[in-house]
MMTF fields as JSON, N, C-alpha, C and O atoms, coordinates in Angstrom:
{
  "mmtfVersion": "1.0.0",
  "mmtfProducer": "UNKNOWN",
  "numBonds": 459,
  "numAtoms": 460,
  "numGroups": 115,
  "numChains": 1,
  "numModels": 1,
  "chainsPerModel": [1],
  "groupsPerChain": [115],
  "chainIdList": ["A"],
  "bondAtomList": [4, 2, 8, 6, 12, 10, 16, 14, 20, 18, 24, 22, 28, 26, 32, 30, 36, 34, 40, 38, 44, 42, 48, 46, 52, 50, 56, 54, 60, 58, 64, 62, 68, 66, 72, 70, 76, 74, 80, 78, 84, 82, 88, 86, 92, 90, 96, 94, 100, 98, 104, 102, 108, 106, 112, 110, 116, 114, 120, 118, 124, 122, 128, 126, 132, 130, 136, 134, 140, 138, 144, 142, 148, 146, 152, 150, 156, 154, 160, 158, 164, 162, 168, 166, 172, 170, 176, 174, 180, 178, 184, 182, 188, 186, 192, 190, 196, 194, 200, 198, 204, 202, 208, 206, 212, 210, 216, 214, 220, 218, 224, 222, 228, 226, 232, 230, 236, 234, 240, 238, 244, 242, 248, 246, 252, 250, 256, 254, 260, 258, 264, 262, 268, 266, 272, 270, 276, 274, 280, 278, 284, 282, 288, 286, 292, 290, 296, 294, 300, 298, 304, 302, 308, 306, 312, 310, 316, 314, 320, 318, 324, 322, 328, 326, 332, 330, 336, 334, 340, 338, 344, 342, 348, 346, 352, 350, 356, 354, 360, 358, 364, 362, 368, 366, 372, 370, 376, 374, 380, 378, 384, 382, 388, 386, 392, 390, 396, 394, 400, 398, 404, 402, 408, 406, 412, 410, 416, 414, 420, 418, 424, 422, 428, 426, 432, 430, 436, 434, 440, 438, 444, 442, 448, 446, 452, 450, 456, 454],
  "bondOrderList": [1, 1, 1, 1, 1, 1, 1, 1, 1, 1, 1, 1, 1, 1, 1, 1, 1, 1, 1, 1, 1, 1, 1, 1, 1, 1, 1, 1, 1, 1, 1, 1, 1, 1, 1, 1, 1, 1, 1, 1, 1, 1, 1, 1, 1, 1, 1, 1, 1, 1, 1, 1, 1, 1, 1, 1, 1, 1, 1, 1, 1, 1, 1, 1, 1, 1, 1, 1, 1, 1, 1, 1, 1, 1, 1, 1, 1, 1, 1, 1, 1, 1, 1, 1, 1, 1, 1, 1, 1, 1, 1, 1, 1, 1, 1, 1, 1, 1, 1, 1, 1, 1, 1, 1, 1, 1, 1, 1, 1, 1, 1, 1, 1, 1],
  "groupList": [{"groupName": "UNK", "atomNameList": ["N", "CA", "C", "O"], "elementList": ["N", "C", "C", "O"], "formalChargeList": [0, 0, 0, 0], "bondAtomList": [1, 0, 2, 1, 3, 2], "bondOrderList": [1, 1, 2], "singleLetterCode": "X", "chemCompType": "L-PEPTIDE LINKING"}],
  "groupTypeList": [0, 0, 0, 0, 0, 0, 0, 0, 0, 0, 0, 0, 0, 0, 0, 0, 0, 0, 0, 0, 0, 0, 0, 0, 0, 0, 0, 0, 0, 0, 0, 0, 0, 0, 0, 0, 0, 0, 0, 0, 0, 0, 0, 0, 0, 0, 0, 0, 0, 0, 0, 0, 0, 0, 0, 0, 0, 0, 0, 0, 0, 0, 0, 0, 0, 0, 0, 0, 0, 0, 0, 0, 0, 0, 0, 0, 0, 0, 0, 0, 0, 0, 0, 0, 0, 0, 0, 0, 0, 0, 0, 0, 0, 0, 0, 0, 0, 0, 0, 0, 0, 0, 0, 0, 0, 0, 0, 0, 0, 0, 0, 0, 0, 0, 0],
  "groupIdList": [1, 2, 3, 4, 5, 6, 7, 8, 9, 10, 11, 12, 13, 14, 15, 16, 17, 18, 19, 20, 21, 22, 23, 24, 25, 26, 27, 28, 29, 30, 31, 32, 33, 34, 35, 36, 37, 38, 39, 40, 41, 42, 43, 44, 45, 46, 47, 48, 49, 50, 51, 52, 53, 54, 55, 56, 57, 58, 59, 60, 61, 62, 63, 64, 65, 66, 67, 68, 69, 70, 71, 72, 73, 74, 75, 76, 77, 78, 79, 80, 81, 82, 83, 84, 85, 86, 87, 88, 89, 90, 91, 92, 93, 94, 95, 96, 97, 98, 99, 100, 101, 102, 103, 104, 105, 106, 107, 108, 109, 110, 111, 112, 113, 114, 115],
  "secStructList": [7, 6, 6, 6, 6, 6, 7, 7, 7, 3, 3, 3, 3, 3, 3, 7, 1, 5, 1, 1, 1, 7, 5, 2, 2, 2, 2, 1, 1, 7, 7, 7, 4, 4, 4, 7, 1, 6, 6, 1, 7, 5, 7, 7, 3, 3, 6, 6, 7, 6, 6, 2, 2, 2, 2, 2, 2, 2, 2, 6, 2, 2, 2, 2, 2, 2, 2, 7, 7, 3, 3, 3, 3, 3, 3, 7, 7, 7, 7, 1, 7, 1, 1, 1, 1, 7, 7, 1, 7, 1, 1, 1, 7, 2, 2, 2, 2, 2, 2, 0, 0, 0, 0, 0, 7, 1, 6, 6, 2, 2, 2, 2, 2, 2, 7],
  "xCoordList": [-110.406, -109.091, -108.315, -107.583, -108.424, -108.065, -108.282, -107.472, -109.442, -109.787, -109.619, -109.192, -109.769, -109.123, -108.096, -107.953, -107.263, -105.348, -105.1, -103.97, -106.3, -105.951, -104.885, -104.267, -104.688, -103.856, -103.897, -104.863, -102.795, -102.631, -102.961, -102.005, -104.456, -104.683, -105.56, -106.603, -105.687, -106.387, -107.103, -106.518, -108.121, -109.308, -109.934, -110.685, -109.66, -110.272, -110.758, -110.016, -112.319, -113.21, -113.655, -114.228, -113.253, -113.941, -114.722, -114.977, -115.987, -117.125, -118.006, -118.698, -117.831, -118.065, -118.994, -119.022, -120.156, -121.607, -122.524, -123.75, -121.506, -122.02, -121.265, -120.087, -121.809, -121.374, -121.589, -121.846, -121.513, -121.314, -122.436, -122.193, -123.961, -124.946, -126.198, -127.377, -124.929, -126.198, -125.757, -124.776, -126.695, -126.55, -126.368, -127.367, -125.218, -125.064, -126.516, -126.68, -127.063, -128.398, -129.0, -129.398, -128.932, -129.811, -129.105, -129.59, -127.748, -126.876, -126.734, -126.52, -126.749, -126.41, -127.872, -128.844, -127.617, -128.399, -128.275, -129.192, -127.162, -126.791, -126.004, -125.213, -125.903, -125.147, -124.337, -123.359, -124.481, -122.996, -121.923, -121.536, -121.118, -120.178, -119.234, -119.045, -118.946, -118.264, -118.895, -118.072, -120.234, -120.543, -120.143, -120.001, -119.993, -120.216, -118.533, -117.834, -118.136, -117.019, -117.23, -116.49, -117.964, -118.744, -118.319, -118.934, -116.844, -116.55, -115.841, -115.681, -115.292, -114.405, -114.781, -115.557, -114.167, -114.761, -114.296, -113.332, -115.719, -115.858, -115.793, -116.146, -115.324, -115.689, -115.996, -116.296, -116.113, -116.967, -116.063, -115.873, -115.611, -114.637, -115.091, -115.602, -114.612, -115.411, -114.421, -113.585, -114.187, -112.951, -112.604, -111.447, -113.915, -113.613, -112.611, -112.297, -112.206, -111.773, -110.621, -110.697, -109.346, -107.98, -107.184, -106.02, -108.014, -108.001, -108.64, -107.984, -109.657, -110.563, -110.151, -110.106, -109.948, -109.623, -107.92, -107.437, -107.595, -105.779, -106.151, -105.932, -106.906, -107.119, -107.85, -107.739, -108.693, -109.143, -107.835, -107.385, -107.309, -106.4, -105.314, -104.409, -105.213, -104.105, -104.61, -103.857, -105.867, -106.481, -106.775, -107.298, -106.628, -106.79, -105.375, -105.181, -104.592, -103.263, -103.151, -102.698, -103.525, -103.181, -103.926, -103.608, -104.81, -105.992, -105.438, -105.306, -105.17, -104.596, -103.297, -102.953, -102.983, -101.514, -101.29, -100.43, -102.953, -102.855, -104.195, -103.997, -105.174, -106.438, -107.271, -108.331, -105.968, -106.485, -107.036, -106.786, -107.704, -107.817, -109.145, -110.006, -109.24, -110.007, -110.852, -110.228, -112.209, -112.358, -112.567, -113.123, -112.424, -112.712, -113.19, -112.875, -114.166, -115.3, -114.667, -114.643, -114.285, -114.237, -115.274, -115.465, -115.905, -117.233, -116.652, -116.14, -116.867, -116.242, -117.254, -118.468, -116.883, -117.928, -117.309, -116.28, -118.029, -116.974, -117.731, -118.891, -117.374, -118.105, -117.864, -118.104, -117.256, -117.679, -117.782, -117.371, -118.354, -119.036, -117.502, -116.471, -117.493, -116.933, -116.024, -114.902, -116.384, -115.584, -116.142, -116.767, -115.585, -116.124, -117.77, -118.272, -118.378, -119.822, -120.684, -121.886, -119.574, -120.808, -120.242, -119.193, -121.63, -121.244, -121.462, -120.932, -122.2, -122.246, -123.735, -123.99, -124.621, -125.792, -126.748, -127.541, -126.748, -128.076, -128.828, -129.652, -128.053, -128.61, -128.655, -129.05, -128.201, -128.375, -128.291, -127.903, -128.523, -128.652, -127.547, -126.506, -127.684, -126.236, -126.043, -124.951, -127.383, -127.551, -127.112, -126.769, -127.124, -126.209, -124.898, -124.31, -124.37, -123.233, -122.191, -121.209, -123.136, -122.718, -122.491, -121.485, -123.836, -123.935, -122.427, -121.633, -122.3, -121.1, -119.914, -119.263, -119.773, -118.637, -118.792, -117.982, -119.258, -119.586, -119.268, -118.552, -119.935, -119.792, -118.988, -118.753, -118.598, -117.745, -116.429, -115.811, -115.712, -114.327, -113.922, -114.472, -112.513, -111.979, -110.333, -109.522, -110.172, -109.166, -109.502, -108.652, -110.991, -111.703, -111.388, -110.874, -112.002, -112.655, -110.673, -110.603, -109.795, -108.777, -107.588, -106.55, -108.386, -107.38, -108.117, -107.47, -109.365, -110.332, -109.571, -109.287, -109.276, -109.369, -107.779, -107.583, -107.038, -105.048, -105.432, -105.085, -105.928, -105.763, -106.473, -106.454],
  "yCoordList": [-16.619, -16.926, -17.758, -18.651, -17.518, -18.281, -19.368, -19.958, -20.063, -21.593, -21.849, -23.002, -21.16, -21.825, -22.715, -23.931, -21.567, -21.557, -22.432, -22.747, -22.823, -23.479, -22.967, -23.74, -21.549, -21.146, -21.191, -21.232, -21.171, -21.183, -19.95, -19.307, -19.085, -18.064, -18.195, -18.615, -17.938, -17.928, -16.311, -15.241, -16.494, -15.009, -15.162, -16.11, -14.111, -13.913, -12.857, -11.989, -12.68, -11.409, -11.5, -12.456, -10.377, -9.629, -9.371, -8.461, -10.532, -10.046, -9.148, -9.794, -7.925, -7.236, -6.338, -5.246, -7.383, -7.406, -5.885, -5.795, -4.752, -3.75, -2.855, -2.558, -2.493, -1.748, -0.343, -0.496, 1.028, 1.94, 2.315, 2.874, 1.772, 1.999, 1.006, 1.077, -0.517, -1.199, -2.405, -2.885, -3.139, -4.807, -5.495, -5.61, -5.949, -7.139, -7.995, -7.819, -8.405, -9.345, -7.707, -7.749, -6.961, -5.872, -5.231, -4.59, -5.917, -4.952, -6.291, -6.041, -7.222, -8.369, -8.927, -8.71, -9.825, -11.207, -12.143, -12.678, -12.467, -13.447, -12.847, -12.046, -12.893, -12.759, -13.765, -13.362, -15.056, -16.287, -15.538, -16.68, -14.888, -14.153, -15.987, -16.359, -16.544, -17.83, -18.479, -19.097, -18.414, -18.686, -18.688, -19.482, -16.89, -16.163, -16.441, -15.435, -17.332, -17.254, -18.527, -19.441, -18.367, -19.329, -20.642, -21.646, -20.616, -22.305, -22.81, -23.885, -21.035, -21.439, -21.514, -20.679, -22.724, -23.584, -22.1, -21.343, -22.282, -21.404, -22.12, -23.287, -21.332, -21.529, -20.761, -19.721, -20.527, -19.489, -19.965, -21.162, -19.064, -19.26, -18.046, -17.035, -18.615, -17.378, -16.523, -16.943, -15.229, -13.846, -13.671, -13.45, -13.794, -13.295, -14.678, -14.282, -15.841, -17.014, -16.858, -16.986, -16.547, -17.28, -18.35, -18.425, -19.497, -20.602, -20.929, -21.24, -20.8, -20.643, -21.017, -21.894, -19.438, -18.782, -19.341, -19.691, -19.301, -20.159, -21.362, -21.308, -22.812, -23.753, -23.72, -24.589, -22.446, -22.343, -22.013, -22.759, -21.12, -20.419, -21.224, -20.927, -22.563, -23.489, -24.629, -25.329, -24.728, -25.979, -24.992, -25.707, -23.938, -23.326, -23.212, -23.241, -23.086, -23.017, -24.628, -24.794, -25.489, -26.831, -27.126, -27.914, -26.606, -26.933, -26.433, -27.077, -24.835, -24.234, -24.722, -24.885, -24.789, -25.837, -26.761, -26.825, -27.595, -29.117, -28.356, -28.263, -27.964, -27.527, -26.417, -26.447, -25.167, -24.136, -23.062, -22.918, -22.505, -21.256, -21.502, -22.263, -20.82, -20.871, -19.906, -18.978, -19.836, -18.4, -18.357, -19.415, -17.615, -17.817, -16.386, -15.251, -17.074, -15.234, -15.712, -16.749, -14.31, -14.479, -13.65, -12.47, -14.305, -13.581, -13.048, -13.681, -11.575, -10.994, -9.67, -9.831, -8.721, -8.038, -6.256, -6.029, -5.341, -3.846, -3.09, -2.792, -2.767, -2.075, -0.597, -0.083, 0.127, 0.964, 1.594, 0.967, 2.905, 3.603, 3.717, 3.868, 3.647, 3.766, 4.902, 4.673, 6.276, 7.796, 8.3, 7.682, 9.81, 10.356, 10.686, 10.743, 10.886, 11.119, 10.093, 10.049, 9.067, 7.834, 7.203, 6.763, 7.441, 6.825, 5.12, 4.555, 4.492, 3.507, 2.651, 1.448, 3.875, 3.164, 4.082, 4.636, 4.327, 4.828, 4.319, 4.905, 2.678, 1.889, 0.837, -0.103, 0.563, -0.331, -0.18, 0.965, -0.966, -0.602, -0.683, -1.264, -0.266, 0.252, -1.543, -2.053, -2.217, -3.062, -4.317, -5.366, -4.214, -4.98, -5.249, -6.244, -3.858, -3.754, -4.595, -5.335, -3.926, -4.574, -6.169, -6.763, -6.701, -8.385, -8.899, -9.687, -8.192, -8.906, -8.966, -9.951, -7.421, -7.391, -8.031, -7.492, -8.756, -9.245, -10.673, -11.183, -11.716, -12.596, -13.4, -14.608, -12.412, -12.621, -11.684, -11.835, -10.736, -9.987, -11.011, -12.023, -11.069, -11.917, -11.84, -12.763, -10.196, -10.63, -10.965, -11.42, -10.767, -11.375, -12.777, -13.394, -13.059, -14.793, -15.419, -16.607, -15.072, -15.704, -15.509, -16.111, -14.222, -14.179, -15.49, -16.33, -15.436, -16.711, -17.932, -18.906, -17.946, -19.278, -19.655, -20.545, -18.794, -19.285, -18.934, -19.862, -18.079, -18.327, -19.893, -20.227],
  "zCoordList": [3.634, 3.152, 4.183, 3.758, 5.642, 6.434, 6.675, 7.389, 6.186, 6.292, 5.264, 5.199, 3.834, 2.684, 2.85, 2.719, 3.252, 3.414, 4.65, 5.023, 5.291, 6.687, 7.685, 8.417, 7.678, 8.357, 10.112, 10.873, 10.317, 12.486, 12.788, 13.221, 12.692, 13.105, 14.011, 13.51, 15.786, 16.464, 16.548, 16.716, 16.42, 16.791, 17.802, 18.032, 18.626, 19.586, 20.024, 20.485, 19.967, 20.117, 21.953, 22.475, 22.581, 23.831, 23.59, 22.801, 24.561, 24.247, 25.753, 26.54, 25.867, 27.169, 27.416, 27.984, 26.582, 26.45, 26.191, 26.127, 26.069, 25.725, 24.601, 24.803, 23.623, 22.499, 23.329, 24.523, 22.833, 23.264, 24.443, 25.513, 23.865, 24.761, 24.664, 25.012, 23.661, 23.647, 23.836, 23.269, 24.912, 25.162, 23.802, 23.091, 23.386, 22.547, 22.212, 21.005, 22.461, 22.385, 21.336, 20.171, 21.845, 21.046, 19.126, 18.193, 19.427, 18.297, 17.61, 16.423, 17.75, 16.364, 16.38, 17.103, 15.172, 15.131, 15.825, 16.448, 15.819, 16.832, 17.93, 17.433, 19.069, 19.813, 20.306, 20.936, 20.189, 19.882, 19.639, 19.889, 19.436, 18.568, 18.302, 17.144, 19.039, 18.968, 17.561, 16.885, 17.051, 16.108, 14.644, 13.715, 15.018, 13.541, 12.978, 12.846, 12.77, 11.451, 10.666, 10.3, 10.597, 9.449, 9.21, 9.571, 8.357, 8.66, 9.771, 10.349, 9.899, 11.169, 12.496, 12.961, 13.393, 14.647, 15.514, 15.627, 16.028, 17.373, 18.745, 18.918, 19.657, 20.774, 22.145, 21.559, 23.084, 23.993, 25.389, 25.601, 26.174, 27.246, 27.705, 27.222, 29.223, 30.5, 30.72, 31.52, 30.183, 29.961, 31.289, 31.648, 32.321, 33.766, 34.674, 35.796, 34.432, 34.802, 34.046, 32.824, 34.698, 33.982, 34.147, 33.754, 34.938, 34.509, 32.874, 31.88, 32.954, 32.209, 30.092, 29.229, 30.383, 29.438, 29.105, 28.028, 29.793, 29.645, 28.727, 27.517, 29.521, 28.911, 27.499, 26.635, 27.41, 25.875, 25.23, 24.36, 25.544, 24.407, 24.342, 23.563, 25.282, 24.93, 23.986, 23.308, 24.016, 23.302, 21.843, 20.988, 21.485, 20.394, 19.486, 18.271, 20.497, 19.9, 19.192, 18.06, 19.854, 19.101, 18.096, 17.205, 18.163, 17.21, 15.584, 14.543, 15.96, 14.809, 13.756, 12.585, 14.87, 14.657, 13.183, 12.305, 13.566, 12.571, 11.655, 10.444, 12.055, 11.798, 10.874, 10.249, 11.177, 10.78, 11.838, 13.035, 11.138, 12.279, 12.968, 12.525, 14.053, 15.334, 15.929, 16.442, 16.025, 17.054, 18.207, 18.5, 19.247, 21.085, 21.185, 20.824, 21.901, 22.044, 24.042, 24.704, 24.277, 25.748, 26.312, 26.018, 27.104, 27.9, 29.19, 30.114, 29.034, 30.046, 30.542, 30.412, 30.955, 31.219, 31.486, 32.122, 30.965, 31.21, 32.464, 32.178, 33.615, 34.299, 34.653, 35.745, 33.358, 33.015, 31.634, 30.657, 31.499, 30.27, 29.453, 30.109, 28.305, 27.333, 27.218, 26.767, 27.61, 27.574, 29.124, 29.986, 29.068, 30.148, 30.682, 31.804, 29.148, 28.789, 29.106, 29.365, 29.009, 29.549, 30.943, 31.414, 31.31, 32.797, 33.041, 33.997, 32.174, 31.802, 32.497, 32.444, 33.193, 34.087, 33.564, 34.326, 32.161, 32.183, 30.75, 30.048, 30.578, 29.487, 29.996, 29.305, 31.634, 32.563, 33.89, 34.125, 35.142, 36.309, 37.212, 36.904, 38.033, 39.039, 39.717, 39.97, 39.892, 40.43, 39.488, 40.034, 38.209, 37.329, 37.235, 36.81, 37.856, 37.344, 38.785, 38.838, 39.784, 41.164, 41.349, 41.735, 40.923, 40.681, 40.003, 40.517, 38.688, 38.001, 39.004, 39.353, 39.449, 40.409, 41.486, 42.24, 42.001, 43.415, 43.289, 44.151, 41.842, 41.381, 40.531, 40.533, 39.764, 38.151, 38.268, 37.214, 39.154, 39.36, 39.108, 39.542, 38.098, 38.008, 38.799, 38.883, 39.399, 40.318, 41.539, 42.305, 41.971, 43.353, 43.69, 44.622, 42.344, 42.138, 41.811, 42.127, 41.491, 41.479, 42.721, 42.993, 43.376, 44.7, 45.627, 46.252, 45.555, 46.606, 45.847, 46.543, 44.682, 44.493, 45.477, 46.304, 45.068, 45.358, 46.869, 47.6, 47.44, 49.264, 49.768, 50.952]
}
């Protein structure tokens, strides 16, 4: 109904690569999520970068504007389990979870960038 109507609706799905206990790649068909709205234009922006993610969600706003609606999957990442029950390392490794944080923190990686 939204691309019918060509409406200014931006969507934007967090994508933080784990459903309750399962890697994304394992729970869809596609894991694009930027893909899946069929007529509507996707696009894929890095969740952990707020540079990043700013310049998508400003180039989406214009888009919608004249265009219609939009989707932005932000790739981001959760490093931890979902409730108390899940600790969040025993459908992945401690050593996974470390990498993201070491590499991809996005208040790390934006305090390095402004000093």
């Amino acid at each position: 109904m939204a691309m019918n109507w060509k409406l200014p609706i931006l969507y934007v799905i967090e994508n933080n690569k784990y459903a309750y206990a399962t890697h994304v790649s394992r729970a869809a068909a596609n894991p694009k999520l930027y893909t899946r709205g069929d007529l509507i234009p996707g696009i894929k922006a890095d969740g952990n970068n707020v540079y990043h993610l700013r310049e998508a969600v400003k180039f989406g706003r214009e888009w919608v504007k004249t265009k219609g609606p939009m989707l932005i999957e932000s790739d981001t990442y959760r490093y931890r389990g979902h409730s108390m029950a899940d600790t969040g390392l025993t459908y992945r490794k401690k050593e996974e979870v470390e990498e993201v944080k070491r590499t991809r923190d996005p208040i790390n990686n934006l305090r390095k960038l402004i000093i």
